[in-house]
C-alpha positions as CSV (number, residue, x, y, z in Angstrom):
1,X,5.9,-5.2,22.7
2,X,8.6,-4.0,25.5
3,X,9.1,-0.7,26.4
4,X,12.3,-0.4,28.4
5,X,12.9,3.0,29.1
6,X,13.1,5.7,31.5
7,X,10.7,8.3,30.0
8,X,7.1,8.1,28.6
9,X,6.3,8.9,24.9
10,X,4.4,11.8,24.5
11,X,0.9,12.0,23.7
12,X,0.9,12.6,19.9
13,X,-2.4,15.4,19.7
14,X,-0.3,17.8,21.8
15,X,2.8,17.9,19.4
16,X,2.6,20.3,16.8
17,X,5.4,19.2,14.2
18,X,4.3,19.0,10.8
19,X,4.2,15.4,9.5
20,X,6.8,15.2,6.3
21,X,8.0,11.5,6.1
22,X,6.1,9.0,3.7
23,X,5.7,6.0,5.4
24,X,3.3,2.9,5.0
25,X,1.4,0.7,7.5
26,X,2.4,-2.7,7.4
27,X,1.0,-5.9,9.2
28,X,3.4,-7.8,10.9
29,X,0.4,-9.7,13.0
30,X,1.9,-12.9,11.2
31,X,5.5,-12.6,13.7
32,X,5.4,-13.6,17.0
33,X,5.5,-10.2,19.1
34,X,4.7,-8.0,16.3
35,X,1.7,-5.8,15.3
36,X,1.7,-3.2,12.9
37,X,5.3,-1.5,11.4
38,X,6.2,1.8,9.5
39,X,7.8,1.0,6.1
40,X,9.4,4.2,4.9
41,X,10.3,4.6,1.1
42,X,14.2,3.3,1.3
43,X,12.7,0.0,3.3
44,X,13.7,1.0,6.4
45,X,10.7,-0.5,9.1
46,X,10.0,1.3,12.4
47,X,8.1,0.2,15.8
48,X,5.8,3.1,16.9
49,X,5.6,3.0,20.5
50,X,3.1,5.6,21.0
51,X,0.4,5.0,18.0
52,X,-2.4,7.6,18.2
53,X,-6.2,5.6,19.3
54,X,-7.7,7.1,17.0
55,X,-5.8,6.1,14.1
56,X,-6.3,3.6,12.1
57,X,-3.9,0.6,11.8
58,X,-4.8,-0.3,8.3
59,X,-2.2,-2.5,6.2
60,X,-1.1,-0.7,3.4
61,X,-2.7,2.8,4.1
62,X,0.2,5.4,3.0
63,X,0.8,8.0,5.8
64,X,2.8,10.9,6.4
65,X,4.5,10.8,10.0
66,X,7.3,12.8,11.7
67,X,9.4,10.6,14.6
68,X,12.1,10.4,17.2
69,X,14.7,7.3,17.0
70,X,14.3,5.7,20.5
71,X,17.8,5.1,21.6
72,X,17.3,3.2,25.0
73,X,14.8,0.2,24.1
74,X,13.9,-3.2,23.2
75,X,10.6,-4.9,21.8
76,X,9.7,-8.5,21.4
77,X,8.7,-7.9,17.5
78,X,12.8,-7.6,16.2
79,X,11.5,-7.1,12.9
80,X,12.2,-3.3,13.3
81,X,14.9,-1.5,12.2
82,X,14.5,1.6,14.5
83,X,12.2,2.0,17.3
84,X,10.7,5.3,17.6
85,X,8.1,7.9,19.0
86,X,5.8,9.7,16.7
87,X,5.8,14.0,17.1
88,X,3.1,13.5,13.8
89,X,0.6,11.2,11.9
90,X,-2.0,11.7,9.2
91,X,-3.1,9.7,6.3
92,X,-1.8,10.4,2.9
93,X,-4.3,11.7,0.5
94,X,-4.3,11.1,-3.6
95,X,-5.6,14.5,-5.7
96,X,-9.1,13.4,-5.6
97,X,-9.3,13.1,-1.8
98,X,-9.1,9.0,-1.6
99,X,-6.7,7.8,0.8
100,X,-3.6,6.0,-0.3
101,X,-2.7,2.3,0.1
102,X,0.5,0.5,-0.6
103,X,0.4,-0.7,-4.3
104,X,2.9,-3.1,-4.7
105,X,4.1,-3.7,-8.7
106,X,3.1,-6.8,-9.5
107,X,5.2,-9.2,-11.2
108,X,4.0,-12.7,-11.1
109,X,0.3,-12.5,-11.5
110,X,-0.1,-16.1,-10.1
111,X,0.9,-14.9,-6.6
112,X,-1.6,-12.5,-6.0
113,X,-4.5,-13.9,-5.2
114,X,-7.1,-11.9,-6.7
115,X,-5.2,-11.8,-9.8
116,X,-5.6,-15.3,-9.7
117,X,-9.1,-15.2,-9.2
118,X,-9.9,-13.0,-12.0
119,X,-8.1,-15.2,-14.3
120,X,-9.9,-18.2,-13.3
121,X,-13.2,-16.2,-13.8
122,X,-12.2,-14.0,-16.8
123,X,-9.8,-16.3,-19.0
124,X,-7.9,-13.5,-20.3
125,X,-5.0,-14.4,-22.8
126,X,-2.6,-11.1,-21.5
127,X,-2.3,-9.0,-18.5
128,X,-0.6,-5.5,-18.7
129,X,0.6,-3.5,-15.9
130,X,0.8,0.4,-16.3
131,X,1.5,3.3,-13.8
132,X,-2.2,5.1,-12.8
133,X,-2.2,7.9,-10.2
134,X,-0.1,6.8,-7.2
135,X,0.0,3.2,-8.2
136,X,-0.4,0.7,-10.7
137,X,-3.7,-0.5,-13.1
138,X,-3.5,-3.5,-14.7
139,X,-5.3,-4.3,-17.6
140,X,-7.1,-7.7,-18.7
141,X,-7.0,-8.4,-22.2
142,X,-10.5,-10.9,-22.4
143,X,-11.7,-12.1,-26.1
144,X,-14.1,-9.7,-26.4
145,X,-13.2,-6.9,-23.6
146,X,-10.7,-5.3,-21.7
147,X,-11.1,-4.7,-18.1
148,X,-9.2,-2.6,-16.1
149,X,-8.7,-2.8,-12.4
150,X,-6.5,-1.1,-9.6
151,X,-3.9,-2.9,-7.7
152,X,-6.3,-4.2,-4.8
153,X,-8.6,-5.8,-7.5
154,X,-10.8,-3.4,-7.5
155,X,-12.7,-3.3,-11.0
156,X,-12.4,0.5,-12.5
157,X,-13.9,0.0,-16.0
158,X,-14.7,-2.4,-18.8
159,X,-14.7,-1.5,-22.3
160,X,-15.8,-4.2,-24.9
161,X,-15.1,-3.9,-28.6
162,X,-18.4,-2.0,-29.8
163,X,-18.2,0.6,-26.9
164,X,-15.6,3.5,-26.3
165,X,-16.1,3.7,-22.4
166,X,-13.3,4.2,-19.9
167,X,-11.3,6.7,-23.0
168,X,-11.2,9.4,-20.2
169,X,-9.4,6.3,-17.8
170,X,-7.6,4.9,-20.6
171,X,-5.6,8.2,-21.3
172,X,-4.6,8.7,-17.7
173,X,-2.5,5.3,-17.7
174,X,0.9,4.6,-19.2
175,X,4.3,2.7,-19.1
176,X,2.5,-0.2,-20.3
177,X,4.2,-3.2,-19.3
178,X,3.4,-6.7,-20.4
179,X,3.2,-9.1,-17.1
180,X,1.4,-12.1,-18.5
181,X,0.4,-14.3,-21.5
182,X,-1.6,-17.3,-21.6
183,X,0.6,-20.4,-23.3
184,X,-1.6,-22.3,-25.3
């Protein structure tokens, strides 16, 4: 990165300006001059040049942030809409405390790769996507159980047919959207 300016950014700790801007952390490690970007909600991606030490540079964590555009500047990354300073950062939280990542809505099960894993290990014959908390679940119909995971592939229940577990899950999900079916 380039900073080409006249002034320094300031030192985020001694700013006081509430953070009220959703963004998300993405990793752009994979450009040539890049690191990490801020993805705010309408797509628009921003070059931090003053990230707090402190804070973690996590792909996909959600944050709030408050930020001035930097008019006078150039950086070797160009995948930025808007270079800017930070006045505020701190990590979004969900209602039970958990911080948020970025949960994309999968479409094509067959490009994500630990979709693709669990198919190859579960041989389910659907997959259904629904909206759960601040994201997406998606559900894996197996012949005899259903297993539920988050949109990282994390594993949040499994009910078979002879057990009633994951009601208290099951009711918190909706919008159920068929994503895949197994052609035989």
């Amino acid at each position: 990165m380039i900073w080409a300016s006249c002034h320094k950014p300031p030192i985020i700790a001694e700013l006081k300006t509430p953070c009220a801007v959703q963004a998300v952390i993405i990793d752009m490690r994979n450009l040539d001059g890049c690191k990490y970007l801020l993805q705010l909600t309408d797509g628009t991606k921003l070059l931090p040049l003053n990230w707090p030490a402190t804070f973690p540079q996590e792909d996909g964590l959600k944050i709030w942030i408050t930020y001035d555009i930097v008019k006078d500047g150039a950086s070797m990354c160009m995948a930025e809409d808007q270079m800017v300073t930070l006045q505020c950062v701190q990590k979004r939280e969900s209602s039970d405390g958990a911080f948020l990542r970025d949960c994309p809505k999968v479409i094509d099960p067959m490009r994500v790769d630990w979709m693709k894993e669990v198919i190859i290990e579960r041989d389910p014959n659907r997959i259904d996507r629904y909206q759960y908390l601040e994201g997406f679940a998606y559900m894996f119909y197996c012949n005899t159980s259903k297993c539920l995971y988050d949109c990282a592939g994390r594993l949040i229940c499994t009910r078979t047919e002879d057990d009633k577990g994951c009601q208290d899950i099951f009711s918190e999900i909706k919008n159920q959207t068929v994503i895949w079916v197994l052609n035989n």
